[in-house]
N, C-alpha and C positions, 0 to 999 in steps of 0.2 A: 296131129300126126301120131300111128302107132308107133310103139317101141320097135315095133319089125322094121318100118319105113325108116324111122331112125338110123337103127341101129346099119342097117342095107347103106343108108346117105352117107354115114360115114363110112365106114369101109369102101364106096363106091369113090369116096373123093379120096383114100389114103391109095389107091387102086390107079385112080385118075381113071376112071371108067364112067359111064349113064349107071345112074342106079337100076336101069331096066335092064344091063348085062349083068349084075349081082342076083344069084337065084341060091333057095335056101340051101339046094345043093352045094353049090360055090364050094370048093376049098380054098385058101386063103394061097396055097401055093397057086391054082389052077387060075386067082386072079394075079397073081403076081406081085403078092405081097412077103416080100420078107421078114426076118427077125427084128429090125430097124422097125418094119412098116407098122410089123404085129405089136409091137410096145405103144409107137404112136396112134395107132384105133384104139388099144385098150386104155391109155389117157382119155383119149376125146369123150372114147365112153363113157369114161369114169365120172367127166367133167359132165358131160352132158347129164344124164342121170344123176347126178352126185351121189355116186354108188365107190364103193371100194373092191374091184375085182382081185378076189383070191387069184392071183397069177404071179409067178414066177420066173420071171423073162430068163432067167441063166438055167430052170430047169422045170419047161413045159410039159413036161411027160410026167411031174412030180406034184401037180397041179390037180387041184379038183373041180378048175373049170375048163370046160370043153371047148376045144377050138378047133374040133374036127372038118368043121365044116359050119357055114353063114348062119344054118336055124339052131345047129348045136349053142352058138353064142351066141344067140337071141333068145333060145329057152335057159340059158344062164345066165341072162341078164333079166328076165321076164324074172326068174327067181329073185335076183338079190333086190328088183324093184319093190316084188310082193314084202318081201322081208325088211324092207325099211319103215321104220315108225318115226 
């Protein structure tokens, strides 16, 4: 499975959606995921990859990863993958 399908399954289950309503489009508001929701994908992500996502839950806008939208935090996670040794 790619990091994109991944990364899509989770947010598709923090969302309670089919991963085939998640598109890279997606904003995280537009699935209906809140601040709560936003912290619980960015765990799962974390876990799953076992990556450490530079994020900020009390100040996302202060943040150098992108959670603009579903491909935004999939090409910042594709990064911090590449970047793991």
């Amino acid at each position: 499975m790619s990091i994109t399908d991944r990364v899509i399954a989770i947010i598709a289950e923090q969302a309670v959606l089919e991963p085939s309503d998640v598109t890279p489009d997606s904003t995280l508001e537009d699935l209906g995921i809140d601040s709560l929701g936003l912290v619980e994908s960015i765990f799962a992500i974390e876990e799953e990859f076992d990556i450490s996502v530079p994020f900020n839950a009390n100040e996302p806008e202060a943040s150098d990863f992108d959670i603009s939208n579903v491909a935004a935090i999939i090409a910042g996670i594709e990064k911090l993958v590449s970047e793991k040794v």
